[in-house]
N, C-alpha and C positions, 0 to 999 in steps of 0.2 A: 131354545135352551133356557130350562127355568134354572134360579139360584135359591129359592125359594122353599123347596122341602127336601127333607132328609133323600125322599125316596127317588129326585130325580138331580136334586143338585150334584155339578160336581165335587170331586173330594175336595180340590182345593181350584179357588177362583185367581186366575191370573188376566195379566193384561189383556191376553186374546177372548177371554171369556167375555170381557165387558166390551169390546171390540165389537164382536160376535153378538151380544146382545140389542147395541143400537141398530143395525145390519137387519136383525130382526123383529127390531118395535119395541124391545124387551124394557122397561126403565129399571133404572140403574141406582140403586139403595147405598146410602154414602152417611157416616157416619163420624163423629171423631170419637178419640179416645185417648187417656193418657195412662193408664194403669192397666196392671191387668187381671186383676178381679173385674171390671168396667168390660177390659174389651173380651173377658169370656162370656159374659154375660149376654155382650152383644153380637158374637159371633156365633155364641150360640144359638141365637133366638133367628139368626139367618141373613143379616146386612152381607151384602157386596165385595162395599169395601170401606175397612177402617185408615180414616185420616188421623195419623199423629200430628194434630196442627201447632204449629207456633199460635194457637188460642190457649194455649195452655199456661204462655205468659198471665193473661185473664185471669181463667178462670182458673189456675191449679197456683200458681205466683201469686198474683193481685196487683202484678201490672196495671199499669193505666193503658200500656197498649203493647203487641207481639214485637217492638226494638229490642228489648233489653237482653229478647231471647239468645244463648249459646248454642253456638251446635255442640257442647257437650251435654248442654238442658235436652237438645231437643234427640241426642244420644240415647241420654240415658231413662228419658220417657219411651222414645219409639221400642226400644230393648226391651222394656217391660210391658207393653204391649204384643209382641212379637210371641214371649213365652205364654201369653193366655187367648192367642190364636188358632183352628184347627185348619180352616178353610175361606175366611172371609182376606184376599188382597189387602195390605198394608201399606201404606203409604206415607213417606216420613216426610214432612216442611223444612227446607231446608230455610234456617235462618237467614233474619237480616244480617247482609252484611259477611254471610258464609260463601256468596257468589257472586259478587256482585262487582268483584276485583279485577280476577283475573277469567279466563275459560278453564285454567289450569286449576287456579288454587278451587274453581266452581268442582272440578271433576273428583279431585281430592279431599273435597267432602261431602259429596254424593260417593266416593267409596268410603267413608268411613261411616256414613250411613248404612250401607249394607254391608259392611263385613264385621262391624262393631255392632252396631244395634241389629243386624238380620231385617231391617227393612227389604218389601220386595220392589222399591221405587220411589222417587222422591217427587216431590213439585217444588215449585217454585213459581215466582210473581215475575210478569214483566209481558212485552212484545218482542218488537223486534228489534229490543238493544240486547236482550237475552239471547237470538238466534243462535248465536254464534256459542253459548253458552249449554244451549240447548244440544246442540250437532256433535260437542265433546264428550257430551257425556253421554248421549246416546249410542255414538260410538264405540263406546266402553262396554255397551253393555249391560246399560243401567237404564230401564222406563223412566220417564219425567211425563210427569202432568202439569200442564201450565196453570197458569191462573190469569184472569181478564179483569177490568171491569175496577170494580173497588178492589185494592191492592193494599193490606191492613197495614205491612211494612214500609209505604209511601205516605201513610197519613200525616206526617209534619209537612211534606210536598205539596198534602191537595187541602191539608187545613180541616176539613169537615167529613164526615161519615154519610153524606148526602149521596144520593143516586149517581151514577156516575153517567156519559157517554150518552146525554138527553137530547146535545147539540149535535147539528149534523156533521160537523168535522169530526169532532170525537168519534163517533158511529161509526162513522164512516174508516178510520183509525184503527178502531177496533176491531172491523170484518176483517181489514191487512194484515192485524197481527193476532188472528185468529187462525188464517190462512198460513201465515210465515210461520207460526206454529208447529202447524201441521205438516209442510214441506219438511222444518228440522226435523223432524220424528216424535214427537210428540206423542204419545198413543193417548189421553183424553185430556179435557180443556175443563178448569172451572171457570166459571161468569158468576160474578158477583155482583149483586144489587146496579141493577140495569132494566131499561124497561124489558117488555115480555117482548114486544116486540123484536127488539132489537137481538135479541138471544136467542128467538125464532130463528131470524133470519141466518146467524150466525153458524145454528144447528143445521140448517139445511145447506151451508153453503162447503161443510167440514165432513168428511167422512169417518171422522173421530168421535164421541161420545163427549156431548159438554154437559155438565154435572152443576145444576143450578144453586144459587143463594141466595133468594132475593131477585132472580129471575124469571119469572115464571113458570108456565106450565109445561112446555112447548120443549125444555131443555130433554135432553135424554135420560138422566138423573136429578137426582134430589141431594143436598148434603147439610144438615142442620149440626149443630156445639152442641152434643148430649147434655151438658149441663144448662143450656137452653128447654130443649125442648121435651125436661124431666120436671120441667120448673123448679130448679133446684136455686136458678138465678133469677128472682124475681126484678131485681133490678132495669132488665134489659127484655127493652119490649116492642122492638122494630112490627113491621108491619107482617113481615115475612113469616116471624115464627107462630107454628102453634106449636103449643104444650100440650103435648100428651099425657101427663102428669103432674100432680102438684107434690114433688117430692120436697119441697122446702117445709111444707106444712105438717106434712106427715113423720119428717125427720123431728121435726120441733117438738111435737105432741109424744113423738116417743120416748125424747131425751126427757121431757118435763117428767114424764107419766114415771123413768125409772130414777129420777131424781124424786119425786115423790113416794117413793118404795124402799127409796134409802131411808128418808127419815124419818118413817113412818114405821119399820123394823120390819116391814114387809119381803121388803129382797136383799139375801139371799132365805127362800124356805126351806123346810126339812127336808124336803125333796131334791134340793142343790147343793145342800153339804156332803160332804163326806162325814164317814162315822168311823 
């Protein structure tokens, strides 16, 4: 099953489809998005599935890191997302701090994710102290995709942005709650900056689709911060990303080029007025 052109993809990509995809070797195209000009752009061009990530704190805020985020931020992004989507799976972050209380109050904003924003699923960070958190709301009726590895809304926990799960307890930790994952119901898993190896193994040992970052090759998906890898964010230059564009340069050269049209008497021409 390709997702890949107009002429064989399906209309619209759901959990089973990415399912179905690892099942048959297919990799699996992950992208974020917080707007939706951004995510017509990219659903159109053919991605999987768009991630409304609590990166939006970052790069659309200018956070220092994904805490501060609400779930009415992360509401009222996934929402506009959702309306410049035709076919590409959506997926909404549920914030720090939105599940992390109760299993209850966890499942009551994974539904106001999806009946407020139209998300078709949410993720969230953790193992196996989420299981239980996991199991309620999949029960409802709502996909959750997990996340492994580096956990962005535990970073005052771990101190640094360094590799995670090098040591062999950790690793070893991590295949457990990769596995407990998947027992809750879990339909795919992301691994965050971990070695390759370890993400291998994880991939092989899960019958779920783990969607890499910083993990290498081996995962069954890919998932980069569009504002990453547009190079829109020069700033931020881990190992992981490549840029497929240098949109920061090109925006630059545009704004200068029609600042220089302004006072130069150049723009607007006879051609852009009205008469």
């Amino acid at each position: 099953m390709s997702t890949q052109s107009s002429s064989n993809r399906p209309v619209k990509v759901t959990t089973q489809t990415v399912v179905d995809m690892k099942r048959q070797g297919e990799k699996i195209s992950m992208l974020t998005a917080y707007d939706f000009t951004m995510a017509q752009i990219i659903d159109q061009a053919g991605v999987d599935i768009i991630l409304v990530g609590d990166s939006a704190g970052n790069v659309m805020a200018g956070y220092e890191t994904t805490v501060p985020m609400t779930l009415d931020h992360m509401i009222y992004h996934t929402s506009c997302v959702v309306r410049g989507v035709d076919q590409a799976l959506v997926i909404g972050d549920l914030p720090f701090m939105s599940y992390q209380v109760t299993p209850k109050e966890a499942l009551r904003s994974a539904g106001r994710m999806m009946k407020e924003a139209g998300a078709h699923g949410v993720k969230l960070e953790g193992g196996k102290a989420v299981v239980k958190t996991v199991k309620k709301i999949v029960n409802a009726g709502i996909p959750v995709m997990g996340h492994l590895g580096l956990t962005p809304q535990s970073i005052y926990q771990f101190g640094t942005y360094k590799v995670r799960a090098r040591e062999e307890e950790e690793a070893k930790a991590l295949v457990e709650d990769a596995r407990a994952l998947e027992q809750a119901g879990c339909f795919a898993l992301v691994l965050e900056k971990i070695p390759a190896p370890l993400a291998a193994k994880v991939t092989e040992a899960i019958s779920i689709p783990t969607i890499g970052i910083g993990a290498g090759d081996q995962c069954d998906g890919q998932v980069l911060v569009i504002h990453d890898m547009l190079g829109l964010n020069k700033e931020f230059n881990p190992r992981f990303l490549r840029r497929y564009a240098d949109l920061s340069t090109s925006i630059t050269e545009a704004v200068q080029q029609y600042i220089t049209d302004i006072k130069s008497g150049d723009f607007p021409n006879e051609d852009e007025q009205y008469s």
